[in-house]
C-alpha positions, 0 to 999 in steps of 0.5 A, a space after each residue: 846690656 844689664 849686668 846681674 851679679 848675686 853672691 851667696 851659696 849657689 845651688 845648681 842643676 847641671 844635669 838631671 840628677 846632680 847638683 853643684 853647690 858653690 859657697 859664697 859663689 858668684 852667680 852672674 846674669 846678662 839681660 835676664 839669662 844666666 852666663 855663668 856660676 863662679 867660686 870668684 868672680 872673674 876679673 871681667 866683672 871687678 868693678 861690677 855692682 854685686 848683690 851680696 846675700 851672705 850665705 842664703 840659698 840662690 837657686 837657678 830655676 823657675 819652681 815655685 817652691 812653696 807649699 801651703 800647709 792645709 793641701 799637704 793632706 791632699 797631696 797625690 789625690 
């Protein structure tokens, strides 16, 4: 089993319309599917290698979220 664990402020959906925000939160994956959203992390996990990424935004989701600047005209066309 892989084990994936990233701490930073994790950004949520877990429901249409609302969004959870945990800082300095802990969000843990197995084999590319995500377990769980922790404030800490459980004591199953102590030991476990975690990526720390101090206070960037982790976000659940597949978005693509960029925008190229030239095509902004064009939005809605």
């Amino acid at each position: 089993m892989s084990l994936t664990i990233l701490k930073g402020t994790i950004v949520s959906a877990p429901e249409p319309g609302k969004l959870d925000i945990t800082e300095n939160g802990c969000l843990v994956a197995a084999d590319g599917i995500i377990t769980g959203v922790f404030s800490t992390l459980p004591e199953q996990y102590a030991g476990a290698p975690v990526e720390d990424h101090g206070n960037a935004l982790i976000l659940q989701s597949f978005a693509d979220l960029h925008l190229h600047a030239p095509q902004y005209p064009m939005l809605g066309t």
